[in-house]
C-alpha positions in Angstrom: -7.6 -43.9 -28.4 -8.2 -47.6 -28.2 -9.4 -48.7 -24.8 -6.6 -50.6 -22.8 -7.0 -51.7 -19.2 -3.9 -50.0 -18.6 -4.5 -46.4 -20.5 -5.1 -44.2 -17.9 -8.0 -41.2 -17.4 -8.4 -38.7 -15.0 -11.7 -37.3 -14.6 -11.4 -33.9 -14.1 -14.4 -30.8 -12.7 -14.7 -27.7 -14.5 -17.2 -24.4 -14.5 -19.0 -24.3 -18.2 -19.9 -20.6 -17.0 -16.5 -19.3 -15.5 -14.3 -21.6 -17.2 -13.1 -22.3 -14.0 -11.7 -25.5 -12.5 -9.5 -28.2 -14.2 -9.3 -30.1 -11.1 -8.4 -33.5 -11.1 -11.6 -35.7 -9.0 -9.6 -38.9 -9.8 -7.2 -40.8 -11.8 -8.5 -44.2 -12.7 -7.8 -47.4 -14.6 -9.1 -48.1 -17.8 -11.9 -46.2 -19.7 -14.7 -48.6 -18.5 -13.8 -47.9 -14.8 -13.2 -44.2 -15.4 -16.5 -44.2 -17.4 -18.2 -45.8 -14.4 -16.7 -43.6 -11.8 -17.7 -40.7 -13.8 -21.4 -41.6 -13.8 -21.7 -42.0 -10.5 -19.9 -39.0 -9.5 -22.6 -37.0 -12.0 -25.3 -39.1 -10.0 -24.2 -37.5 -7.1 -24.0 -33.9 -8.3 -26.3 -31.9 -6.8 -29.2 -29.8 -9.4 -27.7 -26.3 -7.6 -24.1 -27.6 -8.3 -25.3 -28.4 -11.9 -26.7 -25.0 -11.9 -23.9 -23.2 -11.3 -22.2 -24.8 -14.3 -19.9 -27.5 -12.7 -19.2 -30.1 -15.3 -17.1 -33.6 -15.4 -15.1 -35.1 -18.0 -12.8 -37.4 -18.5 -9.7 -37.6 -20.4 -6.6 -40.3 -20.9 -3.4 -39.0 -18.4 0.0 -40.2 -18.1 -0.5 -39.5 -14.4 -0.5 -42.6 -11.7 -4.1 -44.1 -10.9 -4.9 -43.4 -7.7 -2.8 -40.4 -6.6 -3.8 -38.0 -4.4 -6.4 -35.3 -6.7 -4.4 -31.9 -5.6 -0.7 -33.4 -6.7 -2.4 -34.7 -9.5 -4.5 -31.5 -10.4 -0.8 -29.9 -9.5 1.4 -31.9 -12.2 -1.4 -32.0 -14.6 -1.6 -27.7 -15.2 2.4 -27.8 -15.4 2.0 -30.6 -18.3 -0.4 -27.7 -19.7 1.9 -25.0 -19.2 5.0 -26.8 -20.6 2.8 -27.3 -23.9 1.6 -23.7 -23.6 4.9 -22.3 -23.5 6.3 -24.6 -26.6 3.6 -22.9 -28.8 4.8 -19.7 -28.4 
């Protein structure tokens, strides 16, 4: 995907281990701004929190930059279970 200041990316935590997570951190901006939120947020990650498997990635989103993680985290697993259930 070609990088436009308005393509949006949320940068979402996951467990490696446990395949838990796919929680939405953020929705940001642009792939430069996402890219730079999400170094910083691995700068931050403790080595026990890396440990334990707790990963960050980002990924583009239709969802609004800037809204609040949980609705986002929310809307973004019924996008994932609309698909889901069209492949069946």
């Amino acid at each position: 995907m070609p990088d436009k200041p308005t393509t949006t990316f949320a940068i979402v935590r996951f467990n490696a281990r446990t395949y838990d997570g796919g929680v939405v951190i953020a929705v940001i901006k642009g792939r430069a701004n996402a890219e730079l939120n999400l170094a910083e947020i691995q700068g931050l990650q403790e080595t026990g929190d890396w440990s334990a498997g707790w990963r960050y990635f980002i990924e583009p989103s239709d969802l609004t930059p800037g809204m609040d993680p949980q609705e986002a985290t929310r809307v973004r697993q019924a996008l994932f279970e609309r698909r889901e259930s069209k492949h069946r």
